[in-house]
C-alpha positions in Angstrom: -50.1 -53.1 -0.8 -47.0 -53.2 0.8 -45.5 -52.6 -2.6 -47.4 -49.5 -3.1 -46.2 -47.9 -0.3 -42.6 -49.1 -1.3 -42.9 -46.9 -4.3 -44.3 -44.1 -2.8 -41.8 -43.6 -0.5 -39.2 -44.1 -2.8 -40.8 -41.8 -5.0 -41.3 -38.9 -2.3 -37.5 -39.6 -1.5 -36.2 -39.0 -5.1 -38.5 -35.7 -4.8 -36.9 -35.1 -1.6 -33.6 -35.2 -3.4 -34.2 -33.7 -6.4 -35.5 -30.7 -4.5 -32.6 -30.6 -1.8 -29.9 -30.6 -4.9 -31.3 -27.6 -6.6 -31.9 -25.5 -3.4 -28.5 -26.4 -2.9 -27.6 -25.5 -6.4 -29.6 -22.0 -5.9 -28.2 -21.4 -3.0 -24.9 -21.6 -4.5 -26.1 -19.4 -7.5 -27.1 -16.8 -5.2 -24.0 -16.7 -3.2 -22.4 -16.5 -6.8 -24.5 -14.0 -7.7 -23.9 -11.7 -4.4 -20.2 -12.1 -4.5 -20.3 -10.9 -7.9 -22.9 -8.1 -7.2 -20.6 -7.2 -4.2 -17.2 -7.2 -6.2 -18.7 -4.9 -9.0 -20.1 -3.1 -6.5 -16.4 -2.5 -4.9 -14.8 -2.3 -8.2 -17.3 0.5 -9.1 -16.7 2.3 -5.8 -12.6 1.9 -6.5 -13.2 3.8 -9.6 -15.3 6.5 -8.5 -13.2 7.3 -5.7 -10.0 7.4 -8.0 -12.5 10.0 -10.1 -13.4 11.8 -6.8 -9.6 12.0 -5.3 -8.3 13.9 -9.0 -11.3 16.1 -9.0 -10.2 17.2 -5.0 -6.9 17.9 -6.2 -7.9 19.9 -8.7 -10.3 21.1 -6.5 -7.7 22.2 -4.0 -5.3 23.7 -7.0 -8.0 26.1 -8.4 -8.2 27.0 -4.3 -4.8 28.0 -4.0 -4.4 29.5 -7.5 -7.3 32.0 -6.4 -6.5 32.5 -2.8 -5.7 35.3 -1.1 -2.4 34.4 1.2 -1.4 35.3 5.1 1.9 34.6 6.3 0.8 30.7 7.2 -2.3 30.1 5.2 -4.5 30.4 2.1 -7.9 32.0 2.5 -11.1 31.7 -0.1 -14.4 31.6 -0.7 -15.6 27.9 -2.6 -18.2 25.8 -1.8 -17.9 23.0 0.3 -14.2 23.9 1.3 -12.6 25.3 4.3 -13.1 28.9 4.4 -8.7 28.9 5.3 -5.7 26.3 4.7 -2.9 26.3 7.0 -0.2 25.9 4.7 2.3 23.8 7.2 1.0 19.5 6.9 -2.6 20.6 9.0 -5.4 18.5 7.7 -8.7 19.5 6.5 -11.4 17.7 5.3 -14.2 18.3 2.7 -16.5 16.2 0.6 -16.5 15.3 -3.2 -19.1 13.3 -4.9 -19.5 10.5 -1.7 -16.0 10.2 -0.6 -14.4 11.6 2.0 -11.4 14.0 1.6 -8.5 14.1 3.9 -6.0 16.4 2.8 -2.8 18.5 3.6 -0.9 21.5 1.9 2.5 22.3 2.3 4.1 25.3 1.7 7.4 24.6 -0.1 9.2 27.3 1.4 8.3 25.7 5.0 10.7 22.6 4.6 13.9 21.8 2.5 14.4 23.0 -1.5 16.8 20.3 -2.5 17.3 22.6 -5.8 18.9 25.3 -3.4 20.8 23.5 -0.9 24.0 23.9 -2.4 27.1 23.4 -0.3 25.7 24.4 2.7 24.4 21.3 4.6 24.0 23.0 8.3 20.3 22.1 8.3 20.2 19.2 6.8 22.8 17.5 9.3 20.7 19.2 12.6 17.8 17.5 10.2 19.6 14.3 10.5 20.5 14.2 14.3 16.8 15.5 15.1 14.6 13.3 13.2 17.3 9.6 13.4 19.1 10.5 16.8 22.5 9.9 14.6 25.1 12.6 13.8 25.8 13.2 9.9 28.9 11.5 9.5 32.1 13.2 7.4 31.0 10.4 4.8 27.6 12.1 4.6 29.2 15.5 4.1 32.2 15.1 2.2 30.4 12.0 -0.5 27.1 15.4 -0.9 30.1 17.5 -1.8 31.6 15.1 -4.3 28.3 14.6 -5.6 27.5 17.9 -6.6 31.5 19.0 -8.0 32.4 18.2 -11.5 35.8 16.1 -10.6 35.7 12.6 -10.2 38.6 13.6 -7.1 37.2 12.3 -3.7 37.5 14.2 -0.5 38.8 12.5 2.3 36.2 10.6 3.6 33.3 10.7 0.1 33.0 9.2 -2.7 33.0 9.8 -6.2 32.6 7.0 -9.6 34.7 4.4 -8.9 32.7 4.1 -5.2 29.2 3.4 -6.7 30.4 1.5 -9.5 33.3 -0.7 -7.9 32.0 -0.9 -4.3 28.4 -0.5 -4.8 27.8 -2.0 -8.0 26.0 0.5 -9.4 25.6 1.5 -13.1 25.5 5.1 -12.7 28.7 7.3 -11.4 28.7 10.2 -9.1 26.1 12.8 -10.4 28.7 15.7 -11.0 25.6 17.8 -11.3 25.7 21.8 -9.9 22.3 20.8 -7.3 20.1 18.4 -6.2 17.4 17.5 -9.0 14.6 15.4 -6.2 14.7 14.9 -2.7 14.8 10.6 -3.5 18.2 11.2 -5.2 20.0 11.8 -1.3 19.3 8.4 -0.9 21.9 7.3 -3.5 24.5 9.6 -2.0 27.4 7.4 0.5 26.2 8.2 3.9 22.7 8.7 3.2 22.2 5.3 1.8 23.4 3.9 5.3 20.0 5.1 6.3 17.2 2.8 7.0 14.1 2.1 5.7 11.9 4.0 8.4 14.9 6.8 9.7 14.6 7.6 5.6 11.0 8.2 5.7 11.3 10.4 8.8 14.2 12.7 7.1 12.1 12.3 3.3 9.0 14.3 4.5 11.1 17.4 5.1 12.5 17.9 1.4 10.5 18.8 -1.5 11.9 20.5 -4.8 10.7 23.4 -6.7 11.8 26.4 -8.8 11.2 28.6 -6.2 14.4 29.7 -3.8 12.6 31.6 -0.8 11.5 30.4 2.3 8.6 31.1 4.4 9.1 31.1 8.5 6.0 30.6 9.2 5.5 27.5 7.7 8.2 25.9 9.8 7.3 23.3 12.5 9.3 22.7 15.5 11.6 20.0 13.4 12.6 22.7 10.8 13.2 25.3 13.2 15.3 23.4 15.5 17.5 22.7 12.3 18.0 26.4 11.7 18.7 27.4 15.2 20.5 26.3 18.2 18.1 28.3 21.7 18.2 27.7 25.2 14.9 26.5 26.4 14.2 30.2 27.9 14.6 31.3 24.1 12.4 28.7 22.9 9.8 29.7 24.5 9.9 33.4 24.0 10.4 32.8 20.2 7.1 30.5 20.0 4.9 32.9 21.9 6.2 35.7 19.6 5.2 34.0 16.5 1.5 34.7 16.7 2.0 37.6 18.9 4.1 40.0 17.0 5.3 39.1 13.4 7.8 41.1 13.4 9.7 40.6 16.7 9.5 36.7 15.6 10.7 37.4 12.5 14.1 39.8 14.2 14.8 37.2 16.8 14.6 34.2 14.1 16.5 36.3 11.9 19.8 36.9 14.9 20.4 33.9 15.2 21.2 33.3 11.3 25.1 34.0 10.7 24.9 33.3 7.2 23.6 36.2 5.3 22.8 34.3 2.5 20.3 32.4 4.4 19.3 35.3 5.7 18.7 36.7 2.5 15.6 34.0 1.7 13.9 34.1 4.6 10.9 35.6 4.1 7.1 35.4 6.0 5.0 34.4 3.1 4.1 31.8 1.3 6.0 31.0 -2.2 3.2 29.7 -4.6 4.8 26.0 -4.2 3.4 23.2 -2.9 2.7 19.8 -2.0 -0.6 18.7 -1.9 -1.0 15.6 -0.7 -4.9 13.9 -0.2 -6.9 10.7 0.6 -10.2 10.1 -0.7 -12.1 7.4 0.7 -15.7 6.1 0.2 -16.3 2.6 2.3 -13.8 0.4 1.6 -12.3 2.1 -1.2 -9.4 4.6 -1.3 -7.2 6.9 -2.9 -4.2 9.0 -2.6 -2.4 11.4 -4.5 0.9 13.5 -3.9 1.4 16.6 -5.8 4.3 19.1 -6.0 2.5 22.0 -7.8 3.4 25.4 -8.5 1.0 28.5 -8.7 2.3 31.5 -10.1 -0.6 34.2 -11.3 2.3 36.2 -12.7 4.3 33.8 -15.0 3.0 32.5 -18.2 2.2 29.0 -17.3 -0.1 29.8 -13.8 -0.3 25.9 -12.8 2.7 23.9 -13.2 2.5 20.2 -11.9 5.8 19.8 -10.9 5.4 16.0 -9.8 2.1 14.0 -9.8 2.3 10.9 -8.0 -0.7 8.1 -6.8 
C-alpha cells in the first residue's frame, strides 16, 4: 500500500513539474511574443510618423506657395491648418494622419542672408555680443575679411591658408570666395571657431541662406533688431508700440537710425518667398523632424525650390 501511494505522489509531482515548466515556457513565449508585437508595433509607428512629418512639410509648402501675404504672416484657406502663419519662429500646430504637428516658419528676410553679408559685419558682431555676451574680436573681423578676398595676404590680426593648414591642421585653405555659401561655413572662419558648442547654436539660429537679398522688418524679433540699431530705452519702447500701430511711422523711425544706405536700400515690410520651415511630427513615442530652407516664387520658372532639406 504504502508503495502505491509512493508512486502516486511521485507521479502527481512529475505532473506538477511538467506543468510548471511549460507555464513557465509559455509565459516566456508570451512575453516574447508581446515584446515583439510591441517593437513592430513602434517600428510601424516610426515609419508612419516619418510618412506623416514629409506629407506636413509639403503640406505647409503648398500653404505658403498659395498664400496671400501681410507684412508678418501668410494667410489661407486649407483644411485642417491655421487660417494665418506668423512668419517670425511662432509655432502652430495641426494634425496629419495620427501625429501631431509642431511647426514654425521663418521668413528669411527676418534673420541673416549669409549670401549678402558681404564686408559689412555691423550686425553680425552686435549678433555676437547679444546672443554670447562676448565682443567680436579683430580676429573675427579681419580672418571674415580674408575669408571672402581672393589673396592669400592676411590682415593684421586674420588669417588666410597657411593658418588653417599649418596651425589648424586642416586640409582646406582660406575660401577666397566673393560671399558666404551656408551659415555652418562661419564656423570654420578664425574667431568664430573659438566659439562653443552651445554660444554656436545660439548665434546659428539667426543665419539662413537664400537667393533672395531683401529683408523684411517685420519679421525681426527683439535679437535682430537690437543688432541693427543702437535706442535708448524711451526709443525702444515707442518703436515697439508703433510696429502694430502704424506701419509706416515704424517703418520711418527704423529706417533713421540706418546710416548705411545700402542697408537701407533692402529693407522692406514684406515677406521675401524664402523660408525655413522647420516641423516635429510625433505620434506616441515616435518622432520626426525636418528642417527646410525653401523658396516660393509664383513668378520664376521653377515656383518651389528646396534649397536645403535636412531630417
Amino acid at each position: 500500500m504504502k508503495n502505491i501511494r509512493f508512486r502516486r505522489a511521485f507521479a502527481l509531482a512529475v505532473v506538477l513539474w511538467i506543468s510548471a515548466a511549460l507555464m513557465a515556457v509559455s509565459l516566456y513565449m508570451i512575453s516574447v511574443t508581446k515584446e515583439s508585437v510591441d517593437n513592430a508595433k513602434r517600428l510601424l509607428d516610426k515609419l508612419q510618423v516619418q510618412l506623416d512629418s514629409e506629407s506636413a512639410f509639403e503640406k505647409i509648402v503648398f500653404y505658403l506657395s498659395s498664400a496671400k501675404f501681410w507684412e508678418d504672416s501668410a494667410k489661407n484657406e486649407i483644411n485642417g491648418m491655421p487660417k494665418r502663419i506668423v512668419l517670425n519662429r511662432t509655432p502652430f500646430e495641426f494634425k496629419v494622419g495620427d501625429s501631431n504637428i509642431t511647426a514654425r516658419v521663418q521668413d528669411i528676410g527676418g534673420i541673416e542672408n549669409v549670401t549678402i553679408l558681404g564686408m559689412r559685419l555691423f550686425a553680425l558682431k552686435r549678433l555676437v555680443k547679444i546672443l554670447t555676451g562676448r565682443e567680436a574680436s579683430n580676429f573675427v573681423s579681419d580672418s571674415y575679411l580674408d575669408w571672402l578676398d581672393t589673396d592669400d595676404d592676411p590682415h593684421l590680426n586674420g588669417a588666410e591658408t597657411p593658418y588653417y593648414m599649418v596651425y589648424k591642421g586642416r586640409a582646406y585653405p582660406s575660401a577666397n570666395n566673393r560671399y558666404i555659401e551656408h551659415p555652418d561655413e562661419l564656423r570654420l572662419i578664425r574667431g568664430f571657431d573659438e566659439l562653443t558648442d552651445r554660444e554656436w547654436e545660439k548665434i546659428r539660429k539667426y543665419f539662413g541662406y537664400s537667393y533672395s537679398g531683401s529683408k523684411n522688418l517685420m519679421a525681426f524679433d527683439e535679437v535682430m533688431m537690437k543688432a541693427y540699431l543702437d535706442l535708448s530705452p524711451s526709443e525702444w519702447e515707442q518703436l515697439k508700440s508703433l510696429r502694430y500701430k502704424d506701419i509706416h511711422k515704424y517703418r520711418d523711425m527704423f529706417l533713421d537710425h540706418i546710416k548705411d544706405q545700402e542697408e537701407r536700400g533692402k529693407m522692406n515690410f514684406h515677406p521675401t518667398r524664402s523660408f525655413i520651415v522647420s516641423l516635429k511630427a510625433k505620434k506616441e513615442e515616435a518622432l520626426d523632424k525636418i528642417e527646410v530652407t525653401v523658396d516660393v516664387k509664383p513668378k520664376v520658372k521653377t515656383m518651389i525650390n528646396i534649397i536645403e532639406f535636412k531630417k
